[in-house]
N, CA, C and O atoms as a GROMACS GRO file, in nm:
protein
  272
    1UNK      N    1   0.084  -0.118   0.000
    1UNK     CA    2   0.000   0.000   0.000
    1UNK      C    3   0.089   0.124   0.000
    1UNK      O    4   0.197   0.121   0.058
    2UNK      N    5   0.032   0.266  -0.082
    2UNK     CA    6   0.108   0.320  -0.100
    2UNK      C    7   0.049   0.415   0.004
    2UNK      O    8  -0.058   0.398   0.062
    3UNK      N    9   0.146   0.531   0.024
    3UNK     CA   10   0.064   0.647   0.107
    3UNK      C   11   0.071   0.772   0.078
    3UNK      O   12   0.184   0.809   0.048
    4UNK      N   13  -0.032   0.873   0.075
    4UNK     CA   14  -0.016   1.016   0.014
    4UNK      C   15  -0.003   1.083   0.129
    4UNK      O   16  -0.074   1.044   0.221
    5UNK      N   17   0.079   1.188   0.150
    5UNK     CA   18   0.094   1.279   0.285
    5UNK      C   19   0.021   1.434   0.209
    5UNK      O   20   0.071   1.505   0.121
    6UNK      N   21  -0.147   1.454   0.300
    6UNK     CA   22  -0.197   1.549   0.237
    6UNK      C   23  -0.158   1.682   0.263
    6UNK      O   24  -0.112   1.691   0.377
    7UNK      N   25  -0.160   1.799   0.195
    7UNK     CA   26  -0.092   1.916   0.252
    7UNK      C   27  -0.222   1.966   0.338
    7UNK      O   28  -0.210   1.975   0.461
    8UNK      N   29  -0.327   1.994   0.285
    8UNK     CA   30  -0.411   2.058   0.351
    8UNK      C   31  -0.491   1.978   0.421
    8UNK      O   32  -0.456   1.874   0.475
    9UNK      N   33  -0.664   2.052   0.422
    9UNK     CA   34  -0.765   1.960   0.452
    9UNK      C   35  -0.824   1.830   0.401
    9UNK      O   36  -0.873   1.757   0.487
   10UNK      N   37  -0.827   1.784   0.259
   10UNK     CA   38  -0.845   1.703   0.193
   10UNK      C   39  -0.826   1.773   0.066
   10UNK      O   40  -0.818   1.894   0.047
   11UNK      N   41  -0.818   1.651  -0.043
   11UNK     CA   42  -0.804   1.659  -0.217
   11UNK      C   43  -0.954   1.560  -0.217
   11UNK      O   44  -1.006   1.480  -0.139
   12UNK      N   45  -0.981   1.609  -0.333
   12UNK     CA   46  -1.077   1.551  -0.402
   12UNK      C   47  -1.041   1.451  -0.475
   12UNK      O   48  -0.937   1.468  -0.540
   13UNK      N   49  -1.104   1.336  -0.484
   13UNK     CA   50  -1.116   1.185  -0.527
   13UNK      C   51  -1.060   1.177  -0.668
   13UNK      O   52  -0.977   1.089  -0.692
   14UNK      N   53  -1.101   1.267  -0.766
   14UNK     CA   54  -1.050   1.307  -0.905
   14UNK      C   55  -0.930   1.345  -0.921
   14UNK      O   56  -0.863   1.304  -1.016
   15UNK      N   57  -0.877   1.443  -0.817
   15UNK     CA   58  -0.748   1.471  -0.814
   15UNK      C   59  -0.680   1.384  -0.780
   15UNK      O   60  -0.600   1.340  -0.861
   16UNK      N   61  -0.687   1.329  -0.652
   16UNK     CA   62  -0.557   1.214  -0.620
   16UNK      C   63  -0.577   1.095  -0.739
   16UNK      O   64  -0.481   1.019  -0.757
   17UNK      N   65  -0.634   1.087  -0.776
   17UNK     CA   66  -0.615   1.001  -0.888
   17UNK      C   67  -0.521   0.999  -0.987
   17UNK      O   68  -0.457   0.900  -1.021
   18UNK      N   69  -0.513   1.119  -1.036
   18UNK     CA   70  -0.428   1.194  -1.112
   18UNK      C   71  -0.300   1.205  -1.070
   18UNK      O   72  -0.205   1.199  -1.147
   19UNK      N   73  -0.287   1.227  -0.913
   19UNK     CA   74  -0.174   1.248  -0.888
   19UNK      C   75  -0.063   1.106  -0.808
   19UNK      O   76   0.054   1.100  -0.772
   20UNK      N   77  -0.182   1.006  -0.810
   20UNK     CA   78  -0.142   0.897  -0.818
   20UNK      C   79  -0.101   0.825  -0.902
   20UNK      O   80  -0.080   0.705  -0.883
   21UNK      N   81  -0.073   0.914  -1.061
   21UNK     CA   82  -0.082   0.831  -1.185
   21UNK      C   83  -0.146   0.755  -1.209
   21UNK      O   84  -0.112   0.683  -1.304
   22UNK      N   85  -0.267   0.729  -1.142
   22UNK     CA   86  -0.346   0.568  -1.202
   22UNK      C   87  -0.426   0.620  -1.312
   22UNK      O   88  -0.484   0.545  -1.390
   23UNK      N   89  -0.430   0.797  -1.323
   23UNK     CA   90  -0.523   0.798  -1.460
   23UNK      C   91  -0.404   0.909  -1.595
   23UNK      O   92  -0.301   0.975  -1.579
   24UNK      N   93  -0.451   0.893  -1.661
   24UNK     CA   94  -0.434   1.019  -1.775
   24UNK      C   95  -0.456   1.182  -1.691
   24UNK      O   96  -0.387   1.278  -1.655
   25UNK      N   97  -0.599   1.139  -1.688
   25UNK     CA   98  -0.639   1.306  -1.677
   25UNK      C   99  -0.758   1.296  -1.656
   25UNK      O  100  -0.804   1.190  -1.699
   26UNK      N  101  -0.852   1.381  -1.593
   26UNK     CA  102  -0.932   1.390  -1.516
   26UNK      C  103  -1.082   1.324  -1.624
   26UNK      O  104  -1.167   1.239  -1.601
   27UNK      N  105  -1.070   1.365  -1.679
   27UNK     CA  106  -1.198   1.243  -1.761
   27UNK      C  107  -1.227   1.157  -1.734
   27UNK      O  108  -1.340   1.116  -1.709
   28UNK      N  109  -1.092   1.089  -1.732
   28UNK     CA  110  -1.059   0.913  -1.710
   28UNK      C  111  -1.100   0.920  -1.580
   28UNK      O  112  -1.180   0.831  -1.549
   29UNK      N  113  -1.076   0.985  -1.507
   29UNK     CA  114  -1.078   0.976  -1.375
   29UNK      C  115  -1.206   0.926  -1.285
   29UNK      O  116  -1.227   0.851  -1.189
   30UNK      N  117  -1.315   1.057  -1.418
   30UNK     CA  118  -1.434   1.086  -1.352
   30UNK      C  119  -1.558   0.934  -1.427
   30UNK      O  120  -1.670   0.895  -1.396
   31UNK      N  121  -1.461   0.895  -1.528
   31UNK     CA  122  -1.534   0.741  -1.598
   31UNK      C  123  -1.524   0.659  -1.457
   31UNK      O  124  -1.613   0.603  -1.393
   32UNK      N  125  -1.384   0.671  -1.434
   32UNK     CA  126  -1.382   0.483  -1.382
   32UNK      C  127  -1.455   0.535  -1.230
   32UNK      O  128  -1.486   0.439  -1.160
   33UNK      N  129  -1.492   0.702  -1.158
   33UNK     CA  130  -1.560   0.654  -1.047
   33UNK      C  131  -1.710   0.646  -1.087
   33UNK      O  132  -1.765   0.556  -1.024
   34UNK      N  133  -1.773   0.694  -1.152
   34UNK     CA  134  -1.916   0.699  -1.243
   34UNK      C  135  -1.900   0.530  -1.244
   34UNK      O  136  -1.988   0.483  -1.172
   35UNK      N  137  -1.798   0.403  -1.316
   35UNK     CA  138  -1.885   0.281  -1.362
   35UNK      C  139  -1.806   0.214  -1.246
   35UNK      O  140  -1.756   0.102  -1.256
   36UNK      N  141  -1.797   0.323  -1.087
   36UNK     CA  142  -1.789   0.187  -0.960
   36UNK      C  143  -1.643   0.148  -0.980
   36UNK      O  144  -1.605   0.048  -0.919
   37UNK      N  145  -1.558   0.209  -1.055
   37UNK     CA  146  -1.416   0.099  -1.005
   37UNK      C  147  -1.352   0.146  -0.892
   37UNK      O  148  -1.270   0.064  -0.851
   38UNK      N  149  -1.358   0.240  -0.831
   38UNK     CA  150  -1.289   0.280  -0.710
   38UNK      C  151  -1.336   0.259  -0.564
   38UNK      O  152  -1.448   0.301  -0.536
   39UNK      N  153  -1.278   0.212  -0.490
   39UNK     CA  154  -1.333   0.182  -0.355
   39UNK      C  155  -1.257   0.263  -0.277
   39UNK      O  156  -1.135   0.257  -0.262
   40UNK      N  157  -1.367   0.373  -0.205
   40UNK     CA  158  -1.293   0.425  -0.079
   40UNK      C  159  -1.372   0.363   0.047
   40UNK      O  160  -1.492   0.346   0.064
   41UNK      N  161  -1.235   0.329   0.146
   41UNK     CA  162  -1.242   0.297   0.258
   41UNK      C  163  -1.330   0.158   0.280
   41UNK      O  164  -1.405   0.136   0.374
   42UNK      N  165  -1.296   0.057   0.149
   42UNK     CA  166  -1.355  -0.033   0.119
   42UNK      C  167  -1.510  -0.070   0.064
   42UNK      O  168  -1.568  -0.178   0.064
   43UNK      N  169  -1.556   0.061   0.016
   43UNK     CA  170  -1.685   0.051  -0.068
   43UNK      C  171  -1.673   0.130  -0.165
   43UNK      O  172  -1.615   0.238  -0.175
   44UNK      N  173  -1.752   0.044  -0.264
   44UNK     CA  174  -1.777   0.155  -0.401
   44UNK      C  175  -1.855   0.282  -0.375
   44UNK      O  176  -1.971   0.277  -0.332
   45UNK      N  177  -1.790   0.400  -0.401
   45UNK     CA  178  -1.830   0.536  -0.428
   45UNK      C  179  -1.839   0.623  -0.524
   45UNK      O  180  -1.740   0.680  -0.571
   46UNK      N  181  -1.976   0.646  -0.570
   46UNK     CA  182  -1.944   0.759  -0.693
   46UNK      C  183  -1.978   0.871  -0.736
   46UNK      O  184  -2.044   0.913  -0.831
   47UNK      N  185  -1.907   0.925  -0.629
   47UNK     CA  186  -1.905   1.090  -0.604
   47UNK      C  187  -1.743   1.156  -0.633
   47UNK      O  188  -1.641   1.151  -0.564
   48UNK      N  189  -1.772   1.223  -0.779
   48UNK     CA  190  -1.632   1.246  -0.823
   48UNK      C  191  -1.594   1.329  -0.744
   48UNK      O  192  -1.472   1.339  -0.737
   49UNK      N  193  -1.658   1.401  -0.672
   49UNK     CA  194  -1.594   1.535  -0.610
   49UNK      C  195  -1.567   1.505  -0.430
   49UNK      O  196  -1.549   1.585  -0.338
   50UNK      N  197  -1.573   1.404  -0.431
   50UNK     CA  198  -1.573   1.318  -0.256
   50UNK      C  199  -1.473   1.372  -0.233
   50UNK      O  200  -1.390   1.391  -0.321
   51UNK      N  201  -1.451   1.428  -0.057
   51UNK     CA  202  -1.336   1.462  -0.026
   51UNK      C  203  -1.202   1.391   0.082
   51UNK      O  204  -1.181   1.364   0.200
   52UNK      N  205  -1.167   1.388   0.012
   52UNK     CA  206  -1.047   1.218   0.075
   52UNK      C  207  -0.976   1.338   0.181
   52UNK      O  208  -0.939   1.453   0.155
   53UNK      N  209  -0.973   1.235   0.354
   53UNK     CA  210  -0.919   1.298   0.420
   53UNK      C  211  -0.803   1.209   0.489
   53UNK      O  212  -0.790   1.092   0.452
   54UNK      N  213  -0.719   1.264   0.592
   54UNK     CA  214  -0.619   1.202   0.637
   54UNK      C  215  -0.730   1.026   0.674
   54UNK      O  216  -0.853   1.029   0.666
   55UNK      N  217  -0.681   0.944   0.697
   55UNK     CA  218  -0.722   0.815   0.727
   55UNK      C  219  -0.785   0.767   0.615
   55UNK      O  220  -0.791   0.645   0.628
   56UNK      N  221  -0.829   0.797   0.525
   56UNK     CA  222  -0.935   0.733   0.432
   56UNK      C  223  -0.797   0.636   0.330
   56UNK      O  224  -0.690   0.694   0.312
   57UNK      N  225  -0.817   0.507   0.279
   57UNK     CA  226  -0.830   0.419   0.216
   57UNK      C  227  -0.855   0.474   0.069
   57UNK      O  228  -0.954   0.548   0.073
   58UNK      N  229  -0.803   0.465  -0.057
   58UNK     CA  230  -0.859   0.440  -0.174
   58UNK      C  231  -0.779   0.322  -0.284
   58UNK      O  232  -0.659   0.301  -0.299
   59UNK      N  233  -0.870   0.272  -0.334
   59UNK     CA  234  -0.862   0.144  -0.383
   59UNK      C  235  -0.872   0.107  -0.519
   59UNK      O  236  -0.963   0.025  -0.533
   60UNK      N  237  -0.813   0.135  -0.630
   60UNK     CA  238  -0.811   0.117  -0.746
   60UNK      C  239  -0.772   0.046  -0.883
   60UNK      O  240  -0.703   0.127  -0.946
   61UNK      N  241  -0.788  -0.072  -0.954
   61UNK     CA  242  -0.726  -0.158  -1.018
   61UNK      C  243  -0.606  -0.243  -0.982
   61UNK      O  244  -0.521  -0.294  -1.055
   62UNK      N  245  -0.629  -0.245  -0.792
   62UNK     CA  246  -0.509  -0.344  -0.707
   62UNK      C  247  -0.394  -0.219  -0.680
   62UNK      O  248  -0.274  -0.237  -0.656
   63UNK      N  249  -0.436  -0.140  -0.686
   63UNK     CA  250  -0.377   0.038  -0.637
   63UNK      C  251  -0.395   0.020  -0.510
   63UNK      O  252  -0.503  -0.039  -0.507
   64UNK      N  253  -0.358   0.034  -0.399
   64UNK     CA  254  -0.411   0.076  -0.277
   64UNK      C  255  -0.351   0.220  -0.229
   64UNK      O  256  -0.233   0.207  -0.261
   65UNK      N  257  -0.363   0.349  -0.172
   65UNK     CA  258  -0.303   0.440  -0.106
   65UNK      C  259  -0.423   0.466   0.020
   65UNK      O  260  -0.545   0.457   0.031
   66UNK      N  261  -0.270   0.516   0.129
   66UNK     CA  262  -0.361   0.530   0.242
   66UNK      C  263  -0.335   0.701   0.247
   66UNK      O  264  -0.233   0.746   0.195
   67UNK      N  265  -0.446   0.802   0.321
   67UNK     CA  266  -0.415   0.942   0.298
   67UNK      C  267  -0.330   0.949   0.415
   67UNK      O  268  -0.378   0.870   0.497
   68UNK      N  269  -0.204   1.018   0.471
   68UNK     CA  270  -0.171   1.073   0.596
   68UNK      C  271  -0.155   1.228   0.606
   68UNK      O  272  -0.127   1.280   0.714
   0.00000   0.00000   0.00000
């Protein structure tokens, strides 16, 4: 599992994606949470604009990062 150290209050679900490299660019991003491939904190969520905070889990094509 990998881990992101957040600067602020939270990033949005679309962004760390991006900045996790698991996507291109935010399109892609906003497909794969729209058809369910991402699991935060071990459930499917699909709210592109969700706001990932320190402790949260996200889970993506055998991706794991934890937020700190």
């Amino acid at each position: 599992m990998q881990t992101f150290t957040l600067e602020g209050e939270y990033i949005q679900l679309i962004q760390l994606m991006k900045v996790m490299n698991w996507v291109e660019h935010g399109g892609m991003a906003q497909r794969m949470v729209e058809e369910g491939l991402v699991r935060y904190n071990g459930e499917v969520d699909f709210r592109k604009r969700l706001k990932v905070r320190r402790g949260d889990v996200v889970d993506f094509e055998g991706n794991s990062v934890k937020i700190v």
